[in-house]
C-alpha positions in Angstrom: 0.0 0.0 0.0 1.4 3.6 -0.9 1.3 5.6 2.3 -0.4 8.9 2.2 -1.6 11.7 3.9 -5.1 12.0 5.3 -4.9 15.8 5.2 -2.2 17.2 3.4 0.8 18.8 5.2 -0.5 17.1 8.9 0.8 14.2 10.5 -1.3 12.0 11.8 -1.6 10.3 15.1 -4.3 7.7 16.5 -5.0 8.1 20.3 -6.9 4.8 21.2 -8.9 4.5 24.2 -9.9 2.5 27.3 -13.1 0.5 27.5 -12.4 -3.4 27.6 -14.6 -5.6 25.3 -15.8 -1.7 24.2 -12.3 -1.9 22.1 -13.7 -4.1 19.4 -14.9 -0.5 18.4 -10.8 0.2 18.0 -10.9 -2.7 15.3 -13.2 -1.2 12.9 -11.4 2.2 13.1 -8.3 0.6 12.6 -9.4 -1.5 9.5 -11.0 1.7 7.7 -8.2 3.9 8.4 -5.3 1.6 7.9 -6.5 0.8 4.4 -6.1 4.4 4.0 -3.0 5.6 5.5 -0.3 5.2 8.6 0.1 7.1 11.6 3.4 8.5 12.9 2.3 8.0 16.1 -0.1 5.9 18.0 -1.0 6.5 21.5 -2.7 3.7 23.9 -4.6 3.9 27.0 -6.1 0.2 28.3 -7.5 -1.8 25.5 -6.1 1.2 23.6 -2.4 0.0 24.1 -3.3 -3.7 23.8 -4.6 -2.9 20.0 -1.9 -1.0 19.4 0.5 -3.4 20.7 -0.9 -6.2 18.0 -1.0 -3.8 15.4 2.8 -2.2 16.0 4.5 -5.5 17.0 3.1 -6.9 14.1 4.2 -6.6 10.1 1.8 -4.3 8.3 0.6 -7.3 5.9 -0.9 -9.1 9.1 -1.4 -6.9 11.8 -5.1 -6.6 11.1 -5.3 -10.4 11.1 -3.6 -10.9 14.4 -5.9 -7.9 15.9 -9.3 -10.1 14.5 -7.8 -13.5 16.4 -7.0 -11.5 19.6 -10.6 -10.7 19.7 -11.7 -14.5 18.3 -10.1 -15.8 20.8 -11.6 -13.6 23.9 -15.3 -13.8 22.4 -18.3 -15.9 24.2 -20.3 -17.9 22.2 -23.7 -16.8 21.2 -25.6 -17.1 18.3 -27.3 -15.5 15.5 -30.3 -15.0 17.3 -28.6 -12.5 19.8 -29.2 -9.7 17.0 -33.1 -10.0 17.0 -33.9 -10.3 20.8 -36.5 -7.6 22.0 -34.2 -4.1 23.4 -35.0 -5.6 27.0 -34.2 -9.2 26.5 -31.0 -8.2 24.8 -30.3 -6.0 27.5 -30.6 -9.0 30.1 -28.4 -11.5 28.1 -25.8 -8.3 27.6 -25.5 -8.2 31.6 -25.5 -12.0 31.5 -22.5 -12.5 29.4 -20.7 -9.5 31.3 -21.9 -10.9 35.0 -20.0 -14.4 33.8 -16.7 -12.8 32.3 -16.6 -11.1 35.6 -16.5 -14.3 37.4 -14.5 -16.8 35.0 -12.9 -14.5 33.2 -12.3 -15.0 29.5 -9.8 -17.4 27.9 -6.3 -15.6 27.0 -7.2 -12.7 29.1 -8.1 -13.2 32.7 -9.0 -15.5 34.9 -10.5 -16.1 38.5 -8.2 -15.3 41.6 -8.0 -17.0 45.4 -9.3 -15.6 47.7 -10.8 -12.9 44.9 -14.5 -11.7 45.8 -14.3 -14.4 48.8 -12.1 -12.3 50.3 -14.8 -10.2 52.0 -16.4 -12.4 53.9 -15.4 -13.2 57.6 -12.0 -15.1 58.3 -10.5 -15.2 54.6 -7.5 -13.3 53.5 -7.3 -9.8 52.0 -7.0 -9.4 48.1 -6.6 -6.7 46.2 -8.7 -7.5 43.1 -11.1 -10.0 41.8 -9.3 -11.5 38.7 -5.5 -12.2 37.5 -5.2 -10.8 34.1 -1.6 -12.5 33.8 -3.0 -14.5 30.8 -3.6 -11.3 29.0 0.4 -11.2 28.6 0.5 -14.8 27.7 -1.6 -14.1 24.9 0.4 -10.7 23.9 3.9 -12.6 24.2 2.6 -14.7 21.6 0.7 -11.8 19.4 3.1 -9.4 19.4 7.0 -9.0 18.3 8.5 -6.8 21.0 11.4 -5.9 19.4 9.6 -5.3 15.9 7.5 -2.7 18.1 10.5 -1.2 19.4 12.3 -1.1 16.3 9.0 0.9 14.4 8.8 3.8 12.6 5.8 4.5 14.6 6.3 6.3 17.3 3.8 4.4 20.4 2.8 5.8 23.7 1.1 4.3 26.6 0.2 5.2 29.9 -0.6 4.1 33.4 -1.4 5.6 37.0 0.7 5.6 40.0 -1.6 4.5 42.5 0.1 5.7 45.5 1.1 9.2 43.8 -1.7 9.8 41.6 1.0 10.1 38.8 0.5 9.4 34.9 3.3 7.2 34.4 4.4 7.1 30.1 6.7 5.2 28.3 7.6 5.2 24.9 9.1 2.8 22.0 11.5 6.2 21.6 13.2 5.8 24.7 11.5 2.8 26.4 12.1 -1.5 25.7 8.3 -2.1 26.2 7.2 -5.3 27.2 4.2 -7.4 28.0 4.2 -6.1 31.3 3.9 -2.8 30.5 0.7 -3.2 28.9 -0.6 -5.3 31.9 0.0 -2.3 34.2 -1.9 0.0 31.7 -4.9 -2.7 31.7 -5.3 -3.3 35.4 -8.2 -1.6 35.8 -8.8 -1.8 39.7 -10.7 -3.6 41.4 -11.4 -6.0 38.2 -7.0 -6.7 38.0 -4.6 -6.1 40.7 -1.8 -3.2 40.1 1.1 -3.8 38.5 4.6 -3.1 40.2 7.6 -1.9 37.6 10.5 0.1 39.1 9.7 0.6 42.1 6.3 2.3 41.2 2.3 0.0 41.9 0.8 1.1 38.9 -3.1 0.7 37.9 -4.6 1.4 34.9 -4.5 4.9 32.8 -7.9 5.5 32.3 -8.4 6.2 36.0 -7.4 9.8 35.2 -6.8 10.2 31.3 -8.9 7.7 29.5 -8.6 9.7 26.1 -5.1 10.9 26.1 -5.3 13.5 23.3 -3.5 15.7 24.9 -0.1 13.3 24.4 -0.3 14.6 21.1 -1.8 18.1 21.0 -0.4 20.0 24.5 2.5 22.3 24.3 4.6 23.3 21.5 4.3 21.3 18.6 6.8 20.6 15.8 4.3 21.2 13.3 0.7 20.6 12.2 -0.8 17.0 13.3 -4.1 15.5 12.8 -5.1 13.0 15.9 -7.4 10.7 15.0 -9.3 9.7 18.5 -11.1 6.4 19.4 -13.3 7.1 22.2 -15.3 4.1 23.8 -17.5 6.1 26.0 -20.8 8.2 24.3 -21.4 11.6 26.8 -25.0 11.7 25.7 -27.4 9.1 27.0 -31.3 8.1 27.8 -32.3 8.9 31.5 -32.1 5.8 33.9 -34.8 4.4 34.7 -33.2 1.6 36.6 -30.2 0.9 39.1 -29.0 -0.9 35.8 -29.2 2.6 33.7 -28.2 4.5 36.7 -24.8 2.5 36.9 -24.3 2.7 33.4 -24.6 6.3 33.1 -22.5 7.1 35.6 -19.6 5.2 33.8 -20.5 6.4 30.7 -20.4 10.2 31.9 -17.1 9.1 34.4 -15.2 8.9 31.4 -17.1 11.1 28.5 -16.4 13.7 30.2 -12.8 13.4 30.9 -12.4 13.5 27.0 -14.7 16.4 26.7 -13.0 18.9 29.2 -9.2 17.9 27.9 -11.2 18.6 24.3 -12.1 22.3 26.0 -8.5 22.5 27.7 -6.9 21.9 24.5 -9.1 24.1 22.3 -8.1 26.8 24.7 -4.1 25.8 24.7 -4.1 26.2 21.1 -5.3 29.1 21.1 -3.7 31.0 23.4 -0.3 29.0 21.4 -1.5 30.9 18.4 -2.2 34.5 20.1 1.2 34.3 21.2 2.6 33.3 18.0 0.8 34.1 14.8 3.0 30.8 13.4 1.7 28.2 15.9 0.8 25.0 13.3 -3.1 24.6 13.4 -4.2 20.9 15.1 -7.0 18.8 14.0 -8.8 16.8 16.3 -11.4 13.9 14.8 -12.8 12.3 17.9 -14.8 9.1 16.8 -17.0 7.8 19.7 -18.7 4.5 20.6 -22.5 5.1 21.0 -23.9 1.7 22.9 -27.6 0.9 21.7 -29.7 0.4 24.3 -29.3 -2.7 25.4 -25.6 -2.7 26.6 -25.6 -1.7 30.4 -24.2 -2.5 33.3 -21.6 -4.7 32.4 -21.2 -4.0 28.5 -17.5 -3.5 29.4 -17.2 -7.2 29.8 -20.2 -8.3 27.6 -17.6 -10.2 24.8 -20.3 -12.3 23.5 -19.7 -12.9 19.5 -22.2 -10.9 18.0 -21.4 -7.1 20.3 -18.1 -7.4 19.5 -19.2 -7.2 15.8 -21.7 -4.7 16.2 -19.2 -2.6 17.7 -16.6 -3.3 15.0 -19.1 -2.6 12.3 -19.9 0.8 14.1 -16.1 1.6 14.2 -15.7 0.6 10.8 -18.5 3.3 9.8 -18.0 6.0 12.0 -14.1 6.0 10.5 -15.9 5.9 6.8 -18.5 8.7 8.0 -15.1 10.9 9.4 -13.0 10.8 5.8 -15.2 13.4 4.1 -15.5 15.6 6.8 -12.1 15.3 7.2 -11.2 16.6 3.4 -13.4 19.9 4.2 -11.4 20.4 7.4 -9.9 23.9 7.8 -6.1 23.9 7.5 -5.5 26.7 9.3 -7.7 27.2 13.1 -5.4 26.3 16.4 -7.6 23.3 16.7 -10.1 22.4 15.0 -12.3 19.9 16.2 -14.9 17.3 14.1 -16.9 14.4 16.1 -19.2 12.1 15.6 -19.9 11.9 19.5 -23.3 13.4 19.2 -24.7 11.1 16.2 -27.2 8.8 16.3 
């Protein structure tokens, strides 16, 4: 494939984002905008940096392949019928498939720890979470060529939290040998996966405090114009609950939305004060591609990995990056940062 440009004179980079089974959404951004174009830089938080793990420590001729049997592998079973269930019968399976990853895990990613959730009953010892996700780095070991993603002309970010600090902790293929573990520590997502100690430092997962990290790409003084290219699992609009069940899942959604949307605000602001201060600041374009859950993913859609969701969301990702294209050719060239989403589409 001939690389190219997506806008002329910008480099582009992809800032993937946390969710769990949400990241089959990554996939079909990745397979639309891959066919298209590379980035120069791709930037990971959670499932974020395990898709761009597979897809960097992987050669360009199969990375989209490897990326489709991660997420074969970590799928539940289902059936064709799962796409014409009634909203609220859906909804009730949805939960069910997420309330059983949550207590056996899923093949090649997690599985069920001792003592785990027993710990909170009388007598038993304390734990700190309720799953080991060390098969997660089996399964990456295996997917991904660690010294091919070191050695890449892409440039790959990914983050995790300091838990006793409350520190973003980055590294980087640039300067960093990253490793299997790396990405467990930016995956363990408390209190599902326990933290993850390297040098010295108990480290959780990233999205606690930066779920969407644009601002990796797009704060400070840049070395010229970039495009980022933003894969955000979590929607900011949503139905009023009408349920414990919609209560919990709007609070998650809005927990994370709206960390993207006020480093959106932040950064809109940055840029322009950059370009108050200096007339020849390079102008930023932001296209932030979100992950709108029909109705019947809830509660526990984050670990709902059942066959037929993950390609729903895949097929959505695959569209929204297809919707995104045009807009992006009629994109001013020029503004401190120009922002296009898709967040509030139906």
């Amino acid at each position: 494939m001939t690389h190219r440009t997506l806008v002329d004179g910008f480099r582009m980079a992809l800032v993937l984002g946390g969710g769990n089974a949400l990241g089959a959404y990554h996939m079909g951004v990745c397979e639309a905008l891959l066919a298209r174009t590379e980035p120069d830089w791709v930037v990971g938080c959670s499932i974020g940096a395990v898709t761009a793990a597979i897809l960097l420590g992987n050669p360009p001729e199969v990375r989209l392949s490897r990326l489709r049997e991660f997420w074969t592998e970590t799928r539940q079973g289902d059936g064709p019928w799962m796409a014409f269930m009634p909203g609220p019968v859906r909804a009730r399976w949805s939960n069910g498939f997420g309330l059983n990853a949550l207590l056996a895990g899923r093949p090649g990613l997690s599985q069920p720890r001792f003592p785990g959730l027993l710990s909170i009953l009388p007598f038993m010892p304390p734990d700190l979470s309720l799953q080991d996700h060390r098969p997660l780095g089996a399964t990456l070991d295996r997917l991904v060529d660690w010294d091919l993603l070191g050695d890449s002309p892409v440039r790959f970010s990914l983050l995790a939290i300091d838990l006793e600090r409350g520190e973003e902790v980055w590294w980087d293929n640039r300067r960093d040998r990253i490793t299997a573990r790396h990405v467990l520590a930016a995956t363990a997502l408390p209190p599902l996966f326990p933290p993850v100690e390297l040098d010295g430092r108990l480290l959780w997962d990233g999205g606690l405090g930066n779920n969407l990290p644009i601002d990796r790409v797009l704060s400070g003084d840049l070395d010229g114009p970039w495009l980022v290219v933003a894969s955000d699992l979590y929607a900011p609009g949503g139905d009023r609950p009408r349920s414990l069940d919609g209560t919990i899942t709007r609070a998650q959604d809005l927990g994370f939305s709206l960390q993207a949307r006020t480093r959106i605000g932040t950064l809109s602001r940055e840029r322009e004060l950059a370009r108050r201060a200096d007339a020849g600041a390079p102008p930023t374009i932001l296209a932030h591609l979100v992950h709108r859950p029909p109705a019947h993913q809830r509660a526990l859609k984050t670990l709902d990995y059942s066959g037929t969701t993950l390609g729903e969301r895949a097929g959505q990702g695959r569209a929204d990056m297809e919707s995104m294209l045009p807009r992006l050719a009629r994109a001013p060239r020029d503004e401190p940062l120009a922002v296009l989403s898709l967040a509030d589409q139906g």
